[in-house]
C-alpha positions as CSV (number, residue, x, y, z in Angstrom):
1,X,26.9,-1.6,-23.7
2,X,24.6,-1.0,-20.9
3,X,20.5,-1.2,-22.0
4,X,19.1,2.2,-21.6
5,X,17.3,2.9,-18.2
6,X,14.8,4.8,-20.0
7,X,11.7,2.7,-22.5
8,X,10.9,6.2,-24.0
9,X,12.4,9.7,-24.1
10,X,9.1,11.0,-24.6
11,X,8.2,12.4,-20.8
12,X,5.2,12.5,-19.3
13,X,5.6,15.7,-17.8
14,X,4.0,19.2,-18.9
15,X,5.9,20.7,-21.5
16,X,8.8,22.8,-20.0
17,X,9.0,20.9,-16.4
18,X,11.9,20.3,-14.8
19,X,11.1,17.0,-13.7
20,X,12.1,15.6,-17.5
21,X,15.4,17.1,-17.7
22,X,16.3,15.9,-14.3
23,X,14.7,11.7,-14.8
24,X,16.7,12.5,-18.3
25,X,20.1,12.8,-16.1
26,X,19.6,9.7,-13.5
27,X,18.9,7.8,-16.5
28,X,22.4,8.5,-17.6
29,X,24.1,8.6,-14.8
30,X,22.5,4.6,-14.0
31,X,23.9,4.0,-17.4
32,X,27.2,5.0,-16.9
33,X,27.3,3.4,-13.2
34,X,27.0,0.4,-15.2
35,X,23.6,-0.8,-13.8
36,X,21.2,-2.7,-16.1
37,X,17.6,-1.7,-16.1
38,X,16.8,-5.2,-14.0
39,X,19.4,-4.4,-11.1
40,X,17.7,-0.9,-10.5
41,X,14.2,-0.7,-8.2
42,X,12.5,2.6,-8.5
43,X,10.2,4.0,-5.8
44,X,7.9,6.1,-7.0
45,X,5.8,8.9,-4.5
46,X,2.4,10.6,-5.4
47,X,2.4,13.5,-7.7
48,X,4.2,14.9,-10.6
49,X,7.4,12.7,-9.8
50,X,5.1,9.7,-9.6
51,X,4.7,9.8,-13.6
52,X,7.9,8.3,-14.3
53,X,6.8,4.6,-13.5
54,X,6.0,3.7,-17.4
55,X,8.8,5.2,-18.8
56,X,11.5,3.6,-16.9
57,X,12.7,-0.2,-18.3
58,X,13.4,-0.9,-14.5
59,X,11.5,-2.4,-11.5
60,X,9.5,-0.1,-10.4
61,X,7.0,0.0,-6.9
62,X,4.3,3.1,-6.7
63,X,4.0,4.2,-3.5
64,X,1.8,6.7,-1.2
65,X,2.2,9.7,-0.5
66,X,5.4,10.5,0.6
67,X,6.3,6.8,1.6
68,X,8.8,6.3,-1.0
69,X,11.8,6.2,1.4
70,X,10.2,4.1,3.6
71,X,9.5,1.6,0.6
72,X,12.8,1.8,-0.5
73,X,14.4,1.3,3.1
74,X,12.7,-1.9,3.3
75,X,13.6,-3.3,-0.4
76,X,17.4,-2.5,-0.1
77,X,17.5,-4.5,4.0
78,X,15.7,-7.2,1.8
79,X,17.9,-7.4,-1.3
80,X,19.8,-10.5,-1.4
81,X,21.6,-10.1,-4.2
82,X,24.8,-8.1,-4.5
83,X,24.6,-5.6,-7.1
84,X,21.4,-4.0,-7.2
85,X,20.4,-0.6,-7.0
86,X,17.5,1.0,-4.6
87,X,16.3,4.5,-6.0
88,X,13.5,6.5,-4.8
89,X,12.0,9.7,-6.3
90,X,9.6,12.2,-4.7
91,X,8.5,16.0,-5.4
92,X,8.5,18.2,-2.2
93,X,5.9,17.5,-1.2
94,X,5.9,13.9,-0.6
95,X,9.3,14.8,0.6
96,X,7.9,17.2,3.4
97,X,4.6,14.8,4.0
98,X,7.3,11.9,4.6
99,X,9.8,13.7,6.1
100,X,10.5,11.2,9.5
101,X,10.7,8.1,7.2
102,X,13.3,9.8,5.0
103,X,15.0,10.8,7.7
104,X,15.0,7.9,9.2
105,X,16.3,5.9,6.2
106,X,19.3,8.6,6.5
107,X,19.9,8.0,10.4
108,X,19.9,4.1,9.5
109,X,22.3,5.4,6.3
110,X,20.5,2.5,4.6
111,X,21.7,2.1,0.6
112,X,19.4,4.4,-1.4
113,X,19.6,7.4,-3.6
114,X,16.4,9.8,-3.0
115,X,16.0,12.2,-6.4
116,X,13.8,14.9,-4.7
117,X,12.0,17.0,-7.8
118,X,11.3,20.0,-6.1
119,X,9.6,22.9,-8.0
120,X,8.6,24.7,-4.6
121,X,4.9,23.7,-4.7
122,X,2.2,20.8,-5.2
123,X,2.2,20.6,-9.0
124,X,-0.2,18.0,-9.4
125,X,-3.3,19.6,-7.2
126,X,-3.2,23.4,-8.5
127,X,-0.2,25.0,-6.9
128,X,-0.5,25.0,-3.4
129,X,2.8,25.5,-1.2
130,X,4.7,23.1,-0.1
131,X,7.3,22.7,3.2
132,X,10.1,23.3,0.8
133,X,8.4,26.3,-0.7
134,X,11.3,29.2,-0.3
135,X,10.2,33.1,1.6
136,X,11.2,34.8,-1.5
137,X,9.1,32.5,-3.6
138,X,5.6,32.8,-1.8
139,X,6.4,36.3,-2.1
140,X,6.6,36.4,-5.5
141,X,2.8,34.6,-5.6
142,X,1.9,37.1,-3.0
143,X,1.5,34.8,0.0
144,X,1.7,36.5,2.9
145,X,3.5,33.6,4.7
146,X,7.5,34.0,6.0
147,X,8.1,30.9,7.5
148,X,10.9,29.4,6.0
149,X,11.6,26.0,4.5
150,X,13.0,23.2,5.4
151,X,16.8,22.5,4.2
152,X,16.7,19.4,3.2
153,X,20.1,18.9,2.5
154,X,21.0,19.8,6.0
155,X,18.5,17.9,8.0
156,X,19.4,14.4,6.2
157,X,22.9,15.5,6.7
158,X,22.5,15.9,10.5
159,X,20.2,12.8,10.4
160,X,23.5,10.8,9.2
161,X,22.9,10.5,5.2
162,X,26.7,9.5,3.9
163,X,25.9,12.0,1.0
164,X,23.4,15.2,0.3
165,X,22.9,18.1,-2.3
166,X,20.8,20.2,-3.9
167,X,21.3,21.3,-7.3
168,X,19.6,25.0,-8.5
169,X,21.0,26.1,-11.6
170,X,21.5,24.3,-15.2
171,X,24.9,22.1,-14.9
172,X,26.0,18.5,-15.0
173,X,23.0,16.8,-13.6
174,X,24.3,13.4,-14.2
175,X,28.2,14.3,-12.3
176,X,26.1,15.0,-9.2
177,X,23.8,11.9,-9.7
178,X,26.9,9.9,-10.5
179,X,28.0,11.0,-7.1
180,X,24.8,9.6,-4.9
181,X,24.7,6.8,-6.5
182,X,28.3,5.9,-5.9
183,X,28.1,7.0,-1.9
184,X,28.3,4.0,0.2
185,X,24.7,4.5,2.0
186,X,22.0,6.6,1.8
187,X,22.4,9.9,-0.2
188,X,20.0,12.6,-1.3
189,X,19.9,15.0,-4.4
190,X,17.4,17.6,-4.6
191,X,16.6,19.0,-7.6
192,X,15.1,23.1,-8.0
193,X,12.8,22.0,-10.8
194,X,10.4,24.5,-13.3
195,X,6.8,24.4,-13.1
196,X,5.7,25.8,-16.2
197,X,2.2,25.6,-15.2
198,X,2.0,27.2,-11.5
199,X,5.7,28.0,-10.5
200,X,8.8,29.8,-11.9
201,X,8.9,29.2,-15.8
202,X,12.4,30.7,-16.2
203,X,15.7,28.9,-14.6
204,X,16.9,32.7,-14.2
205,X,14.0,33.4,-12.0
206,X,14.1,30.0,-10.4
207,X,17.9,30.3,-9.4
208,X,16.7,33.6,-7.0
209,X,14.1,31.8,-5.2
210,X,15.3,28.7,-4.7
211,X,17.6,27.9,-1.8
212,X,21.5,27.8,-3.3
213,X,23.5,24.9,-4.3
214,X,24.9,23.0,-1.5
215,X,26.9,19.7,-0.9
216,X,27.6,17.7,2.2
217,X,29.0,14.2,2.9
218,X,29.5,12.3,5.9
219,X,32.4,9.2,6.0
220,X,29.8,6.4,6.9
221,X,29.8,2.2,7.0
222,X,26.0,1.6,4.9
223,X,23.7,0.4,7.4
224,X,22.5,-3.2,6.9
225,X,19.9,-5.6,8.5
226,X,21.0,-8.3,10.7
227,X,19.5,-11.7,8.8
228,X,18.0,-14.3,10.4
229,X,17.6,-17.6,8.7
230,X,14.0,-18.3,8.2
231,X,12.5,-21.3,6.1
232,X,10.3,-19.7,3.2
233,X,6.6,-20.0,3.6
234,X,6.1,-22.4,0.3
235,X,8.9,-24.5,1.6
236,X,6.8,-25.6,4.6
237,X,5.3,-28.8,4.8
238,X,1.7,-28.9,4.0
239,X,-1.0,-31.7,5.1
240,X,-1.3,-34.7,2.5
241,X,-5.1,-34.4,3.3
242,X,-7.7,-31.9,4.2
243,X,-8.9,-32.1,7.8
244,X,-12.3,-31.6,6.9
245,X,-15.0,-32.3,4.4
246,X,-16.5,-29.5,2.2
247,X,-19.1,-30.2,-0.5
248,X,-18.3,-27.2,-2.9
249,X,-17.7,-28.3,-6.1
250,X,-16.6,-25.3,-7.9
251,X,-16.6,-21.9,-5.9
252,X,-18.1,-19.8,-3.5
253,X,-18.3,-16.4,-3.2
254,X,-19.5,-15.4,0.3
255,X,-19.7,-11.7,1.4
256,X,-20.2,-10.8,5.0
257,X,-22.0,-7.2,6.1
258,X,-22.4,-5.6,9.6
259,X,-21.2,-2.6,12.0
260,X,-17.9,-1.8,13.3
261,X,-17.5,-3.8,16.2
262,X,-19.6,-7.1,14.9
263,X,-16.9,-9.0,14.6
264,X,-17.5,-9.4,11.1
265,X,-13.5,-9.3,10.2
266,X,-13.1,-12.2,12.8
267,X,-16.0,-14.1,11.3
268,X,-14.5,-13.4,8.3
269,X,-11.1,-14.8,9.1
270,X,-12.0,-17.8,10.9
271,X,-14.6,-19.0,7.9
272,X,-11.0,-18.4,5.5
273,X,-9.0,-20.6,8.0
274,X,-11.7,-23.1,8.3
275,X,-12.0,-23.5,4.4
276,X,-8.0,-23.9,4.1
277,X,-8.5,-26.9,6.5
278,X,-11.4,-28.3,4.5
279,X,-8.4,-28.1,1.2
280,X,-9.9,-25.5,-0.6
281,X,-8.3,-22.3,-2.3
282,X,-9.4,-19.5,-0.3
283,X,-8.9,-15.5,-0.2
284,X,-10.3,-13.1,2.6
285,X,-10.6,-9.4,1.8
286,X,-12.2,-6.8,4.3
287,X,-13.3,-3.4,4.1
288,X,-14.4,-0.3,6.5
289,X,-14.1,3.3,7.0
290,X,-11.5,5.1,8.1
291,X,-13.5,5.6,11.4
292,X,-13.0,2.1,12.2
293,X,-15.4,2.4,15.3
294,X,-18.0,3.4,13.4
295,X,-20.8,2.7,10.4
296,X,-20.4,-0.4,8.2
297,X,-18.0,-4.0,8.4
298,X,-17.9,-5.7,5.2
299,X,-15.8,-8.6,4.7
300,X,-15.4,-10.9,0.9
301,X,-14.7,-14.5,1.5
302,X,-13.9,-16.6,-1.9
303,X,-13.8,-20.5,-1.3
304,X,-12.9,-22.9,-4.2
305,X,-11.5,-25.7,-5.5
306,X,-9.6,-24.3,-7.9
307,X,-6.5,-21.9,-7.8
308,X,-8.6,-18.4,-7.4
309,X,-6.8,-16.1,-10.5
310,X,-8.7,-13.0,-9.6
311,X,-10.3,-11.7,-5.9
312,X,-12.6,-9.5,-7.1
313,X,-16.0,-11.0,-5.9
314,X,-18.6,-8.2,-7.8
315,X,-21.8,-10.9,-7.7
316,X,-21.4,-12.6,-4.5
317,X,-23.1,-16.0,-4.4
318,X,-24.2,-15.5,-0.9
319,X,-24.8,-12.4,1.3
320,X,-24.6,-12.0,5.3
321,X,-25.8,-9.3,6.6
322,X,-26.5,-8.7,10.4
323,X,-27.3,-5.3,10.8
324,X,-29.1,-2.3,9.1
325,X,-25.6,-0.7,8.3
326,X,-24.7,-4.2,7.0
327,X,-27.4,-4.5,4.3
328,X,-27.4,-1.2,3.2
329,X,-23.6,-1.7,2.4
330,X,-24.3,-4.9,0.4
331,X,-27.1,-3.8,-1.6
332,X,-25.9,-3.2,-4.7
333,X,-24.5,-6.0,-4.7
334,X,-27.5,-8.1,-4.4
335,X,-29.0,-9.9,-7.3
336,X,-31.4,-12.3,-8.7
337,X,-29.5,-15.7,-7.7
338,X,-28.0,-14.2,-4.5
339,X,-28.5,-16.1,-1.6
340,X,-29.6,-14.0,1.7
341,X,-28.8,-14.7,5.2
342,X,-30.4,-11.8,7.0
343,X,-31.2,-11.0,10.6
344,X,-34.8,-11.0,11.8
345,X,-34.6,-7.1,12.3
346,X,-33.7,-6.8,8.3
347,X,-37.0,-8.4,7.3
348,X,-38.8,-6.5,4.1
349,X,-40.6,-7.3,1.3
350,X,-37.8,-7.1,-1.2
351,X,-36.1,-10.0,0.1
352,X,-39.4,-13.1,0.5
353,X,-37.1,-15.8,-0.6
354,X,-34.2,-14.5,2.3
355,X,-33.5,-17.0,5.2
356,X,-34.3,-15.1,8.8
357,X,-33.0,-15.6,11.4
358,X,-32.8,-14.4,15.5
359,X,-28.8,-14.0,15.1
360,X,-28.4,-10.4,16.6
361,X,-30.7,-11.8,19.8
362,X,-29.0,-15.4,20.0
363,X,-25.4,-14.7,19.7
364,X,-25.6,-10.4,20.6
365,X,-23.7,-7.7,18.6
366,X,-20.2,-9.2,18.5
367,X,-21.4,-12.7,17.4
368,X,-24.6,-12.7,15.2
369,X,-22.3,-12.2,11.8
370,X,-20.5,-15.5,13.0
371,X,-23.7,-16.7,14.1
372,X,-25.7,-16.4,10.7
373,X,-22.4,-17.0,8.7
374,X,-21.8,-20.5,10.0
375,X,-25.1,-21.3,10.6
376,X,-25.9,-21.3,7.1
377,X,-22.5,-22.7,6.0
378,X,-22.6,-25.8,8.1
379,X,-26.5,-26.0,6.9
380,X,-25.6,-26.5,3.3
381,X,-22.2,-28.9,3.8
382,X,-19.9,-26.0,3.1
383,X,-18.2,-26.3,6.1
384,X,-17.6,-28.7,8.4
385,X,-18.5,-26.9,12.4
386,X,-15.7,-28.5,13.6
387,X,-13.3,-26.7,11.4
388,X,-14.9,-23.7,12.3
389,X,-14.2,-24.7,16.1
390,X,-10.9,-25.9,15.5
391,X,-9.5,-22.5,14.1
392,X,-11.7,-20.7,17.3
393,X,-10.2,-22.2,20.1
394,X,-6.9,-20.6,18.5
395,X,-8.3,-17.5,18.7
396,X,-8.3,-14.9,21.5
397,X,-11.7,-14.3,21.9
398,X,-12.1,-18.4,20.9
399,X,-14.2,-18.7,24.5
400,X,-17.2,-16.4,22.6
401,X,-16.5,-17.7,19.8
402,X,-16.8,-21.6,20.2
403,X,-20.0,-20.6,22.4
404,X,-21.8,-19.0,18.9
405,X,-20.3,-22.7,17.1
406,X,-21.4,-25.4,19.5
407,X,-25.0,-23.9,18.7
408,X,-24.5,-24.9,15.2
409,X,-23.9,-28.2,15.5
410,X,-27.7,-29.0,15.7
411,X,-28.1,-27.7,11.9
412,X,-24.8,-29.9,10.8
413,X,-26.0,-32.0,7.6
């Protein structure tokens, strides 16, 4: 007997939604395909349809929004294993906010079955309508807005997809789900789902506003990646020895503060590559707005000599910062035993026990994080300079680079 699909039958969904009924049915219809909860992957979207993640006994991935069928493209060209099956679910509007990489994981006809939970509008943020919300249905909120939705069903169809339907009145739910999941390649079934808390609360009303059943099929070969053999990356060969010296004996936490466009990412980077040559454990995590080319460049560096269990670096031993939009980024995270490397321009009264230094004016915009980083690394017998050079002269701006290093050597314990 197959092990259930589902971990609870208790759904997570507002009492009355469709979206229960419909997860209820898939489970089933998995069941009865005769897949075990470990050779099903769900991808989930954002929203309502998102909720199902701790319910299901399967592997499941969380996605953004509408980027489901792009996940789940890529996890059924990298299943090795025979056997397995790839299933993604998304409301409608993940399904309209996604709409080129589902249909492109139809054009490929890649092996997934898409479960799109539509109930004509974004549930989850107060009702608004959605690119699948129907003419007759906006009417009935009295939305003044006639342009009509997209067929789903259709456009994967014409896009390739081996199988598509839509399902919009009460019936055998798990026959139709049976179906996708049996076609050989991608297939789609969308599902006219209640909203009792914004939409259509009756399946009578929700059969006149939603577009009618439809099924389509194509006769297709399932698309499939063409492997190369690659060595995995833990099989590789690693030195016996480190390169380099380093004098941490437990851990460092190192964070690293400027402007967009200070190179603090690349500073950030090359100190990380430096400490793997030197044999430490090392993780490198960076952060900036969306804006890229503007406000702050923040950068964590953990080096250790221990396996590092956790990234999170909330107290950083040591903070870098090289310009106004820098420091007032690290701030909070300053404390009493923080150690300050700050720029002569980011002298106050706050920090007397800081060490200054002419970083922005030695080494310019681009190269006074680098500058004050490795300065004060190479100082204290953190880092060797040439591992720092070494990994430069990689780089490809290594010439500027290696040119803000050599000037370190002087301070090299």
């Amino acid at each position: 007997m197959t092990q259930p699909i589902l971990s609870t039958n208790n759904m997570p969904f507002c009492p009355g939604c469709g979206h229960g009924v419909a997860i209820k049915n898939l489970a089933k219809a998995l069941e009865e395909a005769g897949y075990s909860p470990l050779d099903v992957i769900v991808v989930s979207d954002i929203g309502c349809a998102g909720l199902v993640d701790p319910i299901l006994a399967t592997h499941t991935i969380h996605g953004l929004h509408g980027r489901a069928p792009a996940l789940a493209l890529g996890v059924s060209l990298g299943l090795s294993s025979p056997g397995k099956k790839v299933v993604a679910i998304q409301g409608d509007g993940g399904a309209t906010i996604g709409l080129q990489h589902l249909l492109e994981a139809a054009r490929r006809n890649v092996d997934i079955t898409l479960i799109v939970l539509n109930n004509l509008l974004y549930g989850m943020t107060g009702g608004q309508m959605s690119g699948l919300s129907t003419v007759e249905f906006k009417a009935g909120k009295q939305i003044t807005d006639d342009t009509p939705p997209f067929d789903i069903v259709k456009l994967v169809h014409e896009a390739g997809a081996a199988y598509s339907s839509r399902i919009t009145s009460p019936g055998d739910f798990k026959a139709q789900f049976l179906e996708a999941l049996r076609a050989p390649g991608f297939s789609l079934v969308e599902v006219a789902c209640l909203c009792p808390s914004h939409g259509v609360k009756k399946l009578k009303d929700l059969s006149i506003v939603a577009l009618g059943d439809l099924k389509l099929a194509h006769e297709r070969e399932p698309g499939r990646a063409a492997f190369r053999p690659t060595e995995p990356l833990f099989a590789q060969d690693k030195p016996e020895r480190p390169s380099y010296r380093s004098n941490i004996k437990e851990r460092l936490g190192l964070l690293i503060a400027g402007s967009a466009g200070g190179g603090i990412q690349s500073a950030a980077r090359l100190i990380a590559n430096a400490g793997i040559l030197s044999g430490l454990h090392v993780t490198m995590k960076g952060e900036y707005p969306i804006t890229v080319g503007t406000g702050f460049s923040a950068a964590e560096v953990i080096l250790s000599r221990d396996k590092i269990h956790y990234t999170g670096l909330e107290h950083p031993d040591v903070v870098v910062a090289a310009t106004e939009d820098g420091l007032v980024k690290a701030r909070s995270r300053i404390h009493a035993h923080t150690i300050l490397v700050l720029d002569s321009k980011l002298k106050e009264e706050a920090f007397p026990n800081a060490v200054y230094g002419d970083f922005q004016k030695e080494a310019g915009k681009q190269g006074a994080a680098l500058s004050a980083a490795a300065r004060w690394l190479v100082q204290e017998g953190v880092l060797q300079v040439e591992a720092l050079l070494e990994v430069a002269r990689k780089h490809k701006h290594g010439e500027a680079m290696v040119e803000v290093l050599e000037k370190c050597k002087s301070v090299e314990v």
